[in-house]
VMD Tcl script that draws the C-alpha trace (Angstrom):
set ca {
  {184.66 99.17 66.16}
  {181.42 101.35 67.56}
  {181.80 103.25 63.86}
  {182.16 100.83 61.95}
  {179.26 98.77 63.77}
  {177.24 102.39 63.29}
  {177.99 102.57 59.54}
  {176.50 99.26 58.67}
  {173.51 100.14 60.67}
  {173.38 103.36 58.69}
  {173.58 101.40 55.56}
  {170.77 98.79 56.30}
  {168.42 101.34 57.60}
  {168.57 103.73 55.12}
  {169.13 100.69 52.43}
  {165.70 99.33 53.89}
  {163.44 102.96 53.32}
  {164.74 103.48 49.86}
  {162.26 100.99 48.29}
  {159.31 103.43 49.48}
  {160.95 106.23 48.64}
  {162.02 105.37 45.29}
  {157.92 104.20 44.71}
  {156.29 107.26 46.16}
  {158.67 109.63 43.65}
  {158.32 107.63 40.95}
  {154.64 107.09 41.18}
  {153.47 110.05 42.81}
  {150.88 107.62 44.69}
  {150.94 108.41 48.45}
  {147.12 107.67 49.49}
  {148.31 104.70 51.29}
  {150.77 106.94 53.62}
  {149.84 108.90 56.95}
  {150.82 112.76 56.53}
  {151.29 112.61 60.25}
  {153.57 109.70 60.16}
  {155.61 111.36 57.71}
  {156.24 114.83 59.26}
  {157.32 112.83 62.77}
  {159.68 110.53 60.94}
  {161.49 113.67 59.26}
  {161.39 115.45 62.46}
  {163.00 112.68 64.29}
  {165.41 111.82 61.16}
  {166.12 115.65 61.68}
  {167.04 115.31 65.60}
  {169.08 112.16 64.74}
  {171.19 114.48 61.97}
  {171.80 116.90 64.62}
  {172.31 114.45 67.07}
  {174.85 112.45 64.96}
  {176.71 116.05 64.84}
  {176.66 116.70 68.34}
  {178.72 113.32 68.98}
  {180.91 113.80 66.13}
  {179.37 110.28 64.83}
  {179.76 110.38 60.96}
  {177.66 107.45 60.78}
  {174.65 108.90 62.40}
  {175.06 112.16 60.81}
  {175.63 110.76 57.35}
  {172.40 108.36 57.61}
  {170.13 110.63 58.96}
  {171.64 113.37 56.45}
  {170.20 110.66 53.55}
  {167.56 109.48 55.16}
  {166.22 113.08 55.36}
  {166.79 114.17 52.11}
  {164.29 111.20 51.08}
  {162.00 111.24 53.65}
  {161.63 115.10 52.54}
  {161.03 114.31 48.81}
  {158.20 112.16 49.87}
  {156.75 114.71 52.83}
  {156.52 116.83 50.17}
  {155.24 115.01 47.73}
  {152.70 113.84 50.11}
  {152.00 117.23 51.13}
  {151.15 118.43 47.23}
  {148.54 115.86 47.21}
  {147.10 116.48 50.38}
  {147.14 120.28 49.13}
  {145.70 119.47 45.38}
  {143.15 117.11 46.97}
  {145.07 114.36 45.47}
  {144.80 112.06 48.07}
  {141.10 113.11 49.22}
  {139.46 112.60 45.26}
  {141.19 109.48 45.13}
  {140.22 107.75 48.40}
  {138.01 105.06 48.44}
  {134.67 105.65 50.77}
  {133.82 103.56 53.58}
  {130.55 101.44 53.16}
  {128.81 101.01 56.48}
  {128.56 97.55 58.37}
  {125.59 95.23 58.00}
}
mol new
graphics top color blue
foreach p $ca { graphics top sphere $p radius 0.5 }
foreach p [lrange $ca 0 end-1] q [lrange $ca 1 end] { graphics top cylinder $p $q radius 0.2 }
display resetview
């Protein structure tokens, strides 16, 4: 029952990122996302994988084994743009307050 219960889980969170994911590699656009945020969530999703190992918990391994793969695409795609100046030339600047 706990596996089971774990593999739905698995499926709704991962189901529930692959929106973004599928956006950010398709249109390259990753202004809107935090670098920071990014390298965190894959180094958490990355402690999860092991984690899910460690407890012999296919569910958690196999989530966090997707989940990673994604979340790596995009970290690196946000990383190119960061590195190209992608992201920089294309933000918009702030206007001071009146």
């Amino acid at each position: 029952m706990h596996e089971t219960l774990g593999a739905v889980a698995a499926v709704l969170t991962t189901s529930a990122f692959l929106p973004q994911a599928a956006r950010t590699l398709r249109t390259g656009d990753t202004r809107s996302l935090s670098l920071l945020t990014w390298v965190l969530f894959e180094a958490g999703v990355l402690c999860w994988l092991v984690y899910g190992a460690w407890i012999d918990s296919a569910s958690v391994f196999w989530a966090n084994a997707v989940t990673s793969v994604l979340a790596g695409a995009v970290l690196a795609v946000k990383v190119r743009n960061v590195w190209s100046g992608v992201d920089r030339a294309a933000a918009r600047p702030v206007e001071p307050s009146q």
